[in-house]
C-alpha positions in Angstrom: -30.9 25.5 -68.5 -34.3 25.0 -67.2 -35.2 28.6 -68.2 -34.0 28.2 -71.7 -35.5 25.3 -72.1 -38.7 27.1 -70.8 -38.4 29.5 -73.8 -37.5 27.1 -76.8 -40.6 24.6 -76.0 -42.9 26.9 -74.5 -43.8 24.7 -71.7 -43.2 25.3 -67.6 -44.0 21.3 -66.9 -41.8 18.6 -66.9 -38.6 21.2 -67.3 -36.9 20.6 -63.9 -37.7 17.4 -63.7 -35.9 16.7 -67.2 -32.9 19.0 -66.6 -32.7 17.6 -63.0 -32.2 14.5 -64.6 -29.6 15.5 -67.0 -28.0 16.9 -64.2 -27.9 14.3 -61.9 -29.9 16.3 -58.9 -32.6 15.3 -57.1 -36.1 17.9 -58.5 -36.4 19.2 -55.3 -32.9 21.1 -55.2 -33.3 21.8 -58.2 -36.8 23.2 -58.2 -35.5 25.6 -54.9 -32.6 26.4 -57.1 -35.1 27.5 -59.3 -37.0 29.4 -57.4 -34.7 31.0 -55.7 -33.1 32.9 -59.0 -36.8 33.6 -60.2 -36.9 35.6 -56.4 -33.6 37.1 -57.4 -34.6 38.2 -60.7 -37.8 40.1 -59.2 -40.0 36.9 -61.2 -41.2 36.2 -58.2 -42.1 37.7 -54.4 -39.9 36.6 -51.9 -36.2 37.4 -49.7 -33.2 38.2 -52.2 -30.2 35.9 -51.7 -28.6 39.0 -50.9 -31.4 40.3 -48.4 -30.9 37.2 -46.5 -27.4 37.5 -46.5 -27.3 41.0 -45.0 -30.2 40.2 -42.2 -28.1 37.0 -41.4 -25.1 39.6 -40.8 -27.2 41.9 -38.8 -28.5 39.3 -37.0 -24.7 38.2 -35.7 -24.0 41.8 -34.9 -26.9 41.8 -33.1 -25.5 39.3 -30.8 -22.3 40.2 -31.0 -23.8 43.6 -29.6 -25.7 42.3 -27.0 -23.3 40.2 -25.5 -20.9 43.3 -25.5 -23.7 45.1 -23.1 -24.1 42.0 -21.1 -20.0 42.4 -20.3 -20.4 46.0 -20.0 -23.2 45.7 -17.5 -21.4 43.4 -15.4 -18.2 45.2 -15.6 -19.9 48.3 -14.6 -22.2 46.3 -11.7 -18.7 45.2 -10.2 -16.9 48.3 -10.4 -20.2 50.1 -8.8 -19.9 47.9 -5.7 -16.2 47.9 -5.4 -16.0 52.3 -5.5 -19.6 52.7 -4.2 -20.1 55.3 -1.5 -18.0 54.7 1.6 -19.4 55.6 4.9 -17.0 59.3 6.4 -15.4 58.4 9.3 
């Protein structure tokens, strides 16, 4: 709405805050709203919804990853000490 609103009258101020209003949502959400598709549309610089979707799933791996080599480690620490080298008799 607000972009097709942009187009008819020609003007970029006062848009989101009339639409907002139509809308019943505060200028603010909308406004991000706004920006955020402009970012999505290559309009403006910025992280894609879906680039930060796919860093926030790296990111998890990440973790997920990590905390895998924290068992291993631990598991491989334990199992060191419990067949380390025994002393010949």
């Amino acid at each position: 709405m607000v972009f097709e609103l942009r187009e008819q009258t020609g003007e970029r101020t006062g848009t989101i805050a009339r639409v907002a209003d139509q809308l019943g949502v505060h200028r603010e959400a909308l406004r991000t709203w706004i920006r955020q598709a402009e970012v999505d549309g290559g309009q403006r610089p910025g992280r894609t919804t879906s680039d930060a979707q796919r860093i926030g799933e790296l990111e998890r791996e990440v973790r997920e990853l990590r905390r895998a080599n924290e068992i291993l480690k631990a598991a491989s620490a334990y199992f060191a000490r419990e067949l380390g080298p025994k002393l010949p008799r």
